[in-house]
C-alpha positions as CSV (number, residue, x, y, z in Angstrom):
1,X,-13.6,-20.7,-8.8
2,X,-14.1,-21.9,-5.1
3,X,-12.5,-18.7,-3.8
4,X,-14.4,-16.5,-6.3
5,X,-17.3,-17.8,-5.0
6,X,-17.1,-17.2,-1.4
7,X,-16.2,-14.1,-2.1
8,X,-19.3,-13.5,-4.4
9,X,-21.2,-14.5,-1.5
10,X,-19.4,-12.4,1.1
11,X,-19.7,-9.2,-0.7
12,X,-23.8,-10.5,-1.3
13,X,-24.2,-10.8,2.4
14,X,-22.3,-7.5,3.3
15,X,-25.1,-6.0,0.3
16,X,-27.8,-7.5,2.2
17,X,-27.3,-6.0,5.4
18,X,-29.5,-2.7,5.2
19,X,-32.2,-5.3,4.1
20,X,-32.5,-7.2,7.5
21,X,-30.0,-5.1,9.7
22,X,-31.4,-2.1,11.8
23,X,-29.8,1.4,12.0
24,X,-27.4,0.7,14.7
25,X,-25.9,-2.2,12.8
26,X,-26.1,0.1,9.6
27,X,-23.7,2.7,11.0
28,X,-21.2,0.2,12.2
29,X,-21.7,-1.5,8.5
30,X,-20.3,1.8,7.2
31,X,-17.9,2.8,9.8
32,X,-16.2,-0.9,9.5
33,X,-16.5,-0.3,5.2
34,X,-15.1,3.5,5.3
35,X,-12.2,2.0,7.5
36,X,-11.7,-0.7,5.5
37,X,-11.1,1.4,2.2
38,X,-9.2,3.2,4.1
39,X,-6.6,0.8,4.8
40,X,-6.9,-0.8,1.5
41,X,-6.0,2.3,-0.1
42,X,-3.1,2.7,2.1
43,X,-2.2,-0.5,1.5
44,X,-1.4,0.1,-2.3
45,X,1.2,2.6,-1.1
46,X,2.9,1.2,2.0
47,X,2.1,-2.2,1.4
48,X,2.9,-3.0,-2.5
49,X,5.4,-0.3,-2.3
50,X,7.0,-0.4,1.0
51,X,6.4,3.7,1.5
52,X,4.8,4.1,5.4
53,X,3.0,6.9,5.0
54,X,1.2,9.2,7.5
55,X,0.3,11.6,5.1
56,X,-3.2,10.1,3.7
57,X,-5.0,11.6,6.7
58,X,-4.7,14.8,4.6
59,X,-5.9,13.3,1.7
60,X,-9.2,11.9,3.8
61,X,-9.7,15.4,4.7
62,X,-9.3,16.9,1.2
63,X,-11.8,14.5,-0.3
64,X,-13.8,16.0,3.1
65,X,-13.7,19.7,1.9
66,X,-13.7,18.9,-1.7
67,X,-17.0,17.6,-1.2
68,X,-18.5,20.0,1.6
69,X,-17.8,22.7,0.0
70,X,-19.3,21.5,-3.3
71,X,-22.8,21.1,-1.5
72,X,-22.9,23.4,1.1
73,X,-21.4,26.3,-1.1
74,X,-22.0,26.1,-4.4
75,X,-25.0,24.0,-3.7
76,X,-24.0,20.9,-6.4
77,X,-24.7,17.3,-6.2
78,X,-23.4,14.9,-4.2
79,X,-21.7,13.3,-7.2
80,X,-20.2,16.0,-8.2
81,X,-18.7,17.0,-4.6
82,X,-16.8,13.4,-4.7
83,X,-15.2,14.1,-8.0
84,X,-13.7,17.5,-6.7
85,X,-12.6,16.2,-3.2
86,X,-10.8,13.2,-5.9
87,X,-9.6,15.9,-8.0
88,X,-8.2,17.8,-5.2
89,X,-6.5,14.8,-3.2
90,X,-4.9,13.4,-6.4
91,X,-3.8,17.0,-7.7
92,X,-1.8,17.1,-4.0
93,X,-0.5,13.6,-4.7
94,X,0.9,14.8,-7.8
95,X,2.2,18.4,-6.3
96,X,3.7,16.8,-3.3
97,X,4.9,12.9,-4.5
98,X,7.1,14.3,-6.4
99,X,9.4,16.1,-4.3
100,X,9.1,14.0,-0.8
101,X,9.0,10.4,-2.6
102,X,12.7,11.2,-3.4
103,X,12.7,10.8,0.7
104,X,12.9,6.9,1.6
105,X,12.4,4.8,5.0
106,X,12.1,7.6,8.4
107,X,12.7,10.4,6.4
108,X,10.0,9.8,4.3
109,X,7.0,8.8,6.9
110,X,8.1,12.3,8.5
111,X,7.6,14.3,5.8
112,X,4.1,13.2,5.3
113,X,3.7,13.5,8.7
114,X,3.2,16.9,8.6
115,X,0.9,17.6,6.0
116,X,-2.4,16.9,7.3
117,X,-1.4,19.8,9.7
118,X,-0.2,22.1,7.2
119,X,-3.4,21.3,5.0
120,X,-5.7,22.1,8.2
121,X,-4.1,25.3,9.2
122,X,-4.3,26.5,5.9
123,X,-8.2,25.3,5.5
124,X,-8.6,27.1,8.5
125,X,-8.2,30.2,7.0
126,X,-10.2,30.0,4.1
127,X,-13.7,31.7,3.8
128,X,-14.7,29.3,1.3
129,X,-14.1,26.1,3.8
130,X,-16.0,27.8,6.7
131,X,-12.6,28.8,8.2
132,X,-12.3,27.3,11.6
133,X,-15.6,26.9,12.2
134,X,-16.7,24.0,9.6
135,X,-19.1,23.7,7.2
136,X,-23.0,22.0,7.7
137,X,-23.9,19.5,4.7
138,X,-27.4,19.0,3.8
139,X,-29.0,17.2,6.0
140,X,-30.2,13.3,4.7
141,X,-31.2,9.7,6.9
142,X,-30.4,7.5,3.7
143,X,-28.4,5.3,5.9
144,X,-28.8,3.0,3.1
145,X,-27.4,4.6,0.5
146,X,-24.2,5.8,2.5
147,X,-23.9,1.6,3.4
148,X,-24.4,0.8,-0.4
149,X,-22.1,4.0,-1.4
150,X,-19.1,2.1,1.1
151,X,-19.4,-1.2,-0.3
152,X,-18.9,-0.1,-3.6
153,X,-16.5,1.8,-2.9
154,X,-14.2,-1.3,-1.3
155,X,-15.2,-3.6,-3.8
156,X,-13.1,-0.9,-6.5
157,X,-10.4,0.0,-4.4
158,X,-10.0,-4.3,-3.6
159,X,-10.3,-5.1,-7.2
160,X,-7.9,-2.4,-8.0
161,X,-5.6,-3.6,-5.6
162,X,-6.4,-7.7,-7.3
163,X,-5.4,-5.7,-10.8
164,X,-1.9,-4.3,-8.9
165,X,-1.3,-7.9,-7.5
166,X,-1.3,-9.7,-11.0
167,X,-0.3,-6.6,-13.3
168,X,3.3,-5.7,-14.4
169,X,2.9,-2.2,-12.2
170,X,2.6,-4.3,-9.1
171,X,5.5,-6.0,-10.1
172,X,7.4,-2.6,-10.1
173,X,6.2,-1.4,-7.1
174,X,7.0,-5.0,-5.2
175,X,10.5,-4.1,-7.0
176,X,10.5,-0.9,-5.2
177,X,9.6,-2.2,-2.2
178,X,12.3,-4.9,-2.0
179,X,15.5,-2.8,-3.6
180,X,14.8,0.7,-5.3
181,X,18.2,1.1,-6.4
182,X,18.5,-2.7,-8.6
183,X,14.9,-1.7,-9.7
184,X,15.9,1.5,-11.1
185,X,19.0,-0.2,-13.0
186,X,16.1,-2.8,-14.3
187,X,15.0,-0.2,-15.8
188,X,11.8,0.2,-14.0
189,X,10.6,4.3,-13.8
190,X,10.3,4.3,-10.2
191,X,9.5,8.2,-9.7
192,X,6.6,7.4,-12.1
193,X,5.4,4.0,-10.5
194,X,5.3,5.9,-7.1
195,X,3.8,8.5,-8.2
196,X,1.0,6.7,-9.6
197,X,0.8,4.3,-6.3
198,X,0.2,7.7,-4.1
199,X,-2.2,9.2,-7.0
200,X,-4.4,5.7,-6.7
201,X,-4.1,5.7,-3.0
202,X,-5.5,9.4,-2.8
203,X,-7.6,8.6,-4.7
204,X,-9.5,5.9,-2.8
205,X,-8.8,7.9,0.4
206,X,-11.0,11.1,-0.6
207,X,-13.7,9.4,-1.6
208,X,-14.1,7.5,1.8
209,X,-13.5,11.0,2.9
210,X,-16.3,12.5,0.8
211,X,-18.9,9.9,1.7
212,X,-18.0,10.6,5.7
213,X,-18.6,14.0,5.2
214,X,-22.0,13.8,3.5
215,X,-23.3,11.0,6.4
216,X,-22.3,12.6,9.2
217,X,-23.6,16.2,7.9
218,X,-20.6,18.3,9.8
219,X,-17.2,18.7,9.3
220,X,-14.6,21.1,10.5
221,X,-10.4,21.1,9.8
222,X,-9.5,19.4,13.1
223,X,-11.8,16.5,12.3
224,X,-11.3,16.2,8.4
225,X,-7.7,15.9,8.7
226,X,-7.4,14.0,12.2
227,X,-3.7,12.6,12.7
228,X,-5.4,9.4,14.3
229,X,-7.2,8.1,11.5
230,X,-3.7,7.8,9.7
231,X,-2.5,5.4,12.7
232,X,-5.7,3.5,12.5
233,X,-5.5,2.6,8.6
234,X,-1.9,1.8,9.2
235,X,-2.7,-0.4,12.0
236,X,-5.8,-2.2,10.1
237,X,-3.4,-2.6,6.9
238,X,-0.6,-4.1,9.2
239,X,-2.6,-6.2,11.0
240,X,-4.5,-7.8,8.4
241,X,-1.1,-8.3,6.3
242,X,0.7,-5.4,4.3
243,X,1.3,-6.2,0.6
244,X,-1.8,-8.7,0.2
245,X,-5.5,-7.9,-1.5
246,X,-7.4,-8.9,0.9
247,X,-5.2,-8.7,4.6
248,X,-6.4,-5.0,4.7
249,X,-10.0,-5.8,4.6
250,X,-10.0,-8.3,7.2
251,X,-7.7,-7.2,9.6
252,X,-10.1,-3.3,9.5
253,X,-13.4,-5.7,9.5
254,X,-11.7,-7.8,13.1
255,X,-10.1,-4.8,14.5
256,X,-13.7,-2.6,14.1
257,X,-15.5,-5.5,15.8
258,X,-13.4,-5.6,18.5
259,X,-13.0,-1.9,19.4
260,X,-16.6,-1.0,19.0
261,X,-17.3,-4.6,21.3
262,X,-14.7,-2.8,23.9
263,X,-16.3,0.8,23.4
264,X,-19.6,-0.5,24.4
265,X,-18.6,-3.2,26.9
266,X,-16.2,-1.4,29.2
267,X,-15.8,2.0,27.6
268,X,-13.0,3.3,29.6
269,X,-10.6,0.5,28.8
270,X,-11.5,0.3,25.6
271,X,-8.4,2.2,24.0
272,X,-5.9,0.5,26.6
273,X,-7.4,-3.2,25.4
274,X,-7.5,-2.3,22.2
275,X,-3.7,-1.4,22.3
276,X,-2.6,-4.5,23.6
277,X,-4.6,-6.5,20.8
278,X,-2.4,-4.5,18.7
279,X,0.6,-5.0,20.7
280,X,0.4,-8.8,21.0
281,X,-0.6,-9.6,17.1
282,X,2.6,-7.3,16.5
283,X,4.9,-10.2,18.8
284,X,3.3,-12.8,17.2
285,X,2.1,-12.6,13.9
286,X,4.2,-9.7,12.5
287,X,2.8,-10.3,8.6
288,X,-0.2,-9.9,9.5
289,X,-3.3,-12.3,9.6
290,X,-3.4,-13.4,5.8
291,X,0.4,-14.9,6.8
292,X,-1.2,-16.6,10.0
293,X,-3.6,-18.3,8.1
294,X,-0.7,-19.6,5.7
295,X,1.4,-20.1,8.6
296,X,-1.3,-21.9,11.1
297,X,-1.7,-24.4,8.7
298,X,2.3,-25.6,7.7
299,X,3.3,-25.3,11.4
300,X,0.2,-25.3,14.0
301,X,0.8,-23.0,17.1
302,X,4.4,-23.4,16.2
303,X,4.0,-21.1,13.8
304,X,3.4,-18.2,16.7
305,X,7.2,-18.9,18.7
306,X,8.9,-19.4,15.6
307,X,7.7,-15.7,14.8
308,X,8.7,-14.3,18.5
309,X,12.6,-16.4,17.7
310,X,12.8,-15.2,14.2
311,X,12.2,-11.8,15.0
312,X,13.9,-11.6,18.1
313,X,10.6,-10.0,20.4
């Protein structure tokens, strides 16, 4: 009840903030939640299922279109935009999971690799997506409402993630994860379990996407299906802990803070400090921060070398 509790409060703070925060602090509220889901979304696939995969870039940027082009050409609601960028990014899941999540480990990782560039050659082209150019959405300041639209949206994807955790379709995909073969002769469907972890995953993914697109106003195909937002929800969902409900969160809410604190302190370092945050949490804390904090409290700063002997860094 204790836990539930703090994180009632946490999620009543974080609901406060366009009540007492100005517009600065509004925009990094939203950046740090968009990310966040992000991560958390990716986490259900390469986390609970132990698939790495650099693919949900192009899922971000499907949920992007899906919901540009609903508003800016054919002049529907916002609403309604999410639910086709959805619809699009878990109609690709399905189309695509089922022949490359036959692929495991390297192989797998890239042959998603790929498909954000595919997806943004081909929506390039199209004279419904603006074509190279990019599309303009109509123009709102709600900052607000994009803030409250993020933190809903984390609290589902987190919660869904809580349901995975304590459900008998985690238990598959943890299965998965640790030996796909013995889980197969278990009797566990893994092509459907997969499939199912990508769907929810794309899912989540697009609508961060959507709501992105409709705050910042402008989109085009090198932005919507950027390769680098793919390494930054796999770095958040590392960090924080791979595999847990709430590693993901906090390891996107510590690694935001401390990129926009280099951006604005000593800009053109930023990227090169930033790395080697990333770099040392890697030598020693390889599970992430949710194991630290499990960890820090059996062994004390012992717990740090016996990670750098155990794994050999």
């Amino acid at each position: 009840m204790l836990r539930w509790l703090l994180l009632a409060l946490c999620v009543a703070a974080l609901a406060a903030l366009p009540l007492i925060g100005d517009e600065v602090m509004i925009q990094y509220g939203i950046d740090a939640l968009l990310f966040a889901t992000v991560a958390q979304a990716w986490n259900i696939l390469g986390g609970y299922t132990g698939y790495a995969s650099f693919g949900n870039s192009a899922f971000y940027g499907l949920g992007t279109y899906g919901t540009a082009i609903a508003m800016a050409q054919l002049h529907l609601p916002f609403g309604v935009g999410l639910a086709l960028g959805a619809a699009l990014a878990v109609a690709c899941a399905v189309i695509i999971g089922l022949p490359i999540l036959r692929l495991r480990g390297h192989y797998f990782a890239i042959a998603t690799l790929g498909l954000s560039a595919c997806l943004s050659a081909i929506i390039a082209n199209l004279d419904i997506a603006g074509r190279a150019v990019g599309l303009i959405l109509p123009l709102t300041r709600n900052a607000a409402m994009f803030y409250e639209d993020a933190l809903a949206l984390l609290v589902a994807a987190t919660l869904t993630v809580f349901w995975i955790s304590k459900s008998r379709f985690g238990v598959g995909l943890i299965a998965i994860r640790e030996d796909e073969d013995a889980a197969r002769v278990m009797g566990v469907n893994t092509t459907l379990y997969k499939v199912a972890a990508l769907m929810l995953s794309a899912f989540f993914t697009a609508i961060a996407g959507g709501i992105h697109a409709y705050w910042i106003t402008f989109i085009d195909p090198a932005g919507a299906f950027d390769l680098t937002l793919n390494v930054r929800m796999v770095i958040m969902a590392v960090f924080g802990g791979p595999g847990t409900v709430l590693g993901p969160v906090i390891g996107s809410f510590v690694l935001t803070l401390v990129y926009d604190t280099l951006a604005s302190g000593i800009s053109t370092a930023a990227a090169l400090l930033f790395g080697l945050v990333i770099v040392l949490a890697v030598i020693f804390m390889p599970r992430g921060l949710w194991d630290l904090g499990a960890g820090w409290r059996q062994f004390g700063p012992r717990y740090l070398l016996q990670n750098v002997r155990m794994h050999r860094l």
